[in-house]
N, C-alpha and C positions, 0 to 999 in steps of 0.2 A: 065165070069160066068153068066149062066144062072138063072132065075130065076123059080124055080118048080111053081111057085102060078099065075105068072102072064105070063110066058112064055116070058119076054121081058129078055134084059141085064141087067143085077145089074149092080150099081154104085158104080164104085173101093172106094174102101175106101180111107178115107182122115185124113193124118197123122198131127197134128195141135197139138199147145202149147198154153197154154190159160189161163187165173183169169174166176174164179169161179165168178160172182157176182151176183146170184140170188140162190136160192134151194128151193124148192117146191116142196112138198109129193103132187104123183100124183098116189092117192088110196097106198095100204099098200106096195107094192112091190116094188115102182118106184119112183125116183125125177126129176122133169125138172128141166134143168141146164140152167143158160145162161153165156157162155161160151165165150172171147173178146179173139180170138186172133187178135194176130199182124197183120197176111198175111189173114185173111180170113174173117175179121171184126168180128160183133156178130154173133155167132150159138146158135140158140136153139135144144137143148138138152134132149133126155130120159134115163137114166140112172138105169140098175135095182141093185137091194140094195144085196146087196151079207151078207148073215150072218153067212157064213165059214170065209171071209176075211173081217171085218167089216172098216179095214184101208184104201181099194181101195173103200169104200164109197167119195163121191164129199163131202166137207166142203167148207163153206163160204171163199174167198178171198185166196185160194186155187192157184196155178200157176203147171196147169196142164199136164201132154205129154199125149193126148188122141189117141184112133183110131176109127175115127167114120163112121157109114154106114147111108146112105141115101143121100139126107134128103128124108123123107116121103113125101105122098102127103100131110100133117096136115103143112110139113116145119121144121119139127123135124128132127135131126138127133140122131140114135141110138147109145149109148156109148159102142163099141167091146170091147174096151181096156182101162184104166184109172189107170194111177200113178200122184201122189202126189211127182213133183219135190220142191216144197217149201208148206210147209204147214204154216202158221202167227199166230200162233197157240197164239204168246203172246196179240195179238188184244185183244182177246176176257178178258184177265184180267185187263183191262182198260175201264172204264163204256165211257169215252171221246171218246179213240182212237176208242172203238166197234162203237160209234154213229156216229162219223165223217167217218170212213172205211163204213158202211153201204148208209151212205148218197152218201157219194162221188160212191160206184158203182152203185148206183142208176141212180144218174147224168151218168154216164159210159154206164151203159145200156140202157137207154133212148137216149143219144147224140148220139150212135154207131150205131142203129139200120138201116140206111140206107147209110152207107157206108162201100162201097168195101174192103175198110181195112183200117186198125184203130192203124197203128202202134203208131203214137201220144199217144189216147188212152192208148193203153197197155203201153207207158213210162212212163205216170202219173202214173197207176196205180199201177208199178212197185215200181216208186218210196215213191208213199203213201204208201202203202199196207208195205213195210220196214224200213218207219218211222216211221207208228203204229206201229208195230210188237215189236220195245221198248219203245215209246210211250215218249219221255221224256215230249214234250208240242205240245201234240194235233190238235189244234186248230192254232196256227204257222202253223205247216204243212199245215192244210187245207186251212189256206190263201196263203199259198206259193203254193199249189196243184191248188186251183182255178183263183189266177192270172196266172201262167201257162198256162190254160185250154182258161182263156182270151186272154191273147196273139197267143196262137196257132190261135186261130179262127178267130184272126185278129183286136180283140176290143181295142179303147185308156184306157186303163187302168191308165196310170198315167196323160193323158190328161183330162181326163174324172172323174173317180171316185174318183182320189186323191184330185183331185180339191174340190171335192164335200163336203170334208171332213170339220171339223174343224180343226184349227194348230194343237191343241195337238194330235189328232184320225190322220192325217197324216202323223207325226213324227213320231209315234205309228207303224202304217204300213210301213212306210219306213224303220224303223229298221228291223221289222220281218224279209220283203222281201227281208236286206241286210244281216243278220249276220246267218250262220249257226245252223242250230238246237243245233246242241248239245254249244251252246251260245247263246241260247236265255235271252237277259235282258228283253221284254217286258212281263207280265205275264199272263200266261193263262187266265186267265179269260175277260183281255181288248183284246188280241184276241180275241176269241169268239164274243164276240160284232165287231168287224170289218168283221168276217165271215159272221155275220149276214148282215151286210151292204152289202158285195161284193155280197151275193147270191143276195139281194134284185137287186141290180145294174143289175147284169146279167139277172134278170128273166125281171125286165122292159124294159130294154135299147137294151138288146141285141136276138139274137135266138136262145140263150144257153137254153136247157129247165132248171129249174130248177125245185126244190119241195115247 
């Protein structure tokens, strides 16, 4: 196919699965997406907002089957087609699970942004994004999410930052990291504080970006 405006070839469209982890009103009509697939790494995204079907609107942490055309020369590509294969609709009624799902595709869209494809990526986020979604303890997940994220990239995590610990703060993480969410004994909240360490760890030590 041709294109009328520019008289060059259009660029077949490209059929991709993806998490939502960015949405941005870009003017009243349109949202930029940033969209991780597996096979295609991060795409950015233009999206026009439809207000017949207000359901094929793009929602945050969203796991999407899209059809998209371009990229543009801006780098954007345009969204043809958008279904909502898994919407995580229950994140958002978790003040913890919305903070930690937001952080963590943060970290997602920043780490991905220069590679080719990102299936890793998309398996964390797979699996965060469906431990929030019932949210039993938060913050577990996000340590079990970010040691993951460590190890994938190749960092000593228990050589390194368990060390770093106190006895009781590494007995603490070594349970999370051993017993299944839905058996968590350590309690949210001493999580949390070990999130905070492991991010700290990563953003000095390592060339994980973090926040």
């Amino acid at each position: 196919m041709t294109s009328k405006k520019t008289g060059k070839a259009a660029a077949p469209a490209l059929k991709t699965e993806g998490f939502v982890l960015s949405r941005v009103a870009a003017g009243e009509s349109h949202m930029r997406l940033a969209l991780l697939s597996a096979k295609n790494g991060r795409l950015m995204c233009l999206q026009r907002l439809s207000k017949k079907t207000p359901g094929d609107n793009a929602q945050l942490f969203d796991l999407a089957q899209c059809v998209l055309e371009g990229p543009k020369e801006s780098g954007f590509y345009f969204v043809k087609e958008y279904h909502a294969a898994r919407r995580h609709e229950g994140i958002g009624k978790s003040y913890a699970a919305l903070t930690c799902a937001s952080v963590l595709a943060e970290i997602l869209e920043r780490n991905s942004r220069d590679a080719p494809e990102a299936r890793a990526f998309f398996k964390l986020a797979h699996t965060a994004f469906e431990a929030w979604d019932s949210a039993p303890h938060p913050h577990a997940a996000f340590l079990k999410i970010l040691a993951l994220l460590a190890d994938h990239e190749g960092y000593p995590l228990r050589e390194q930052f368990l060390q770093g610990l106190n006895d009781e703060q590494r007995a603490q993480a070594l349970k999370v990291l051993r017993e299944p969410l839905a058996e968590q004994s350590v309690p949210d909240k001493e999580a949390q504080l070990l999130v905070e360490k492991l991010k700290h760890w990563l953003k000095t030590d390592t060339d994980i970006w973090m926040p």
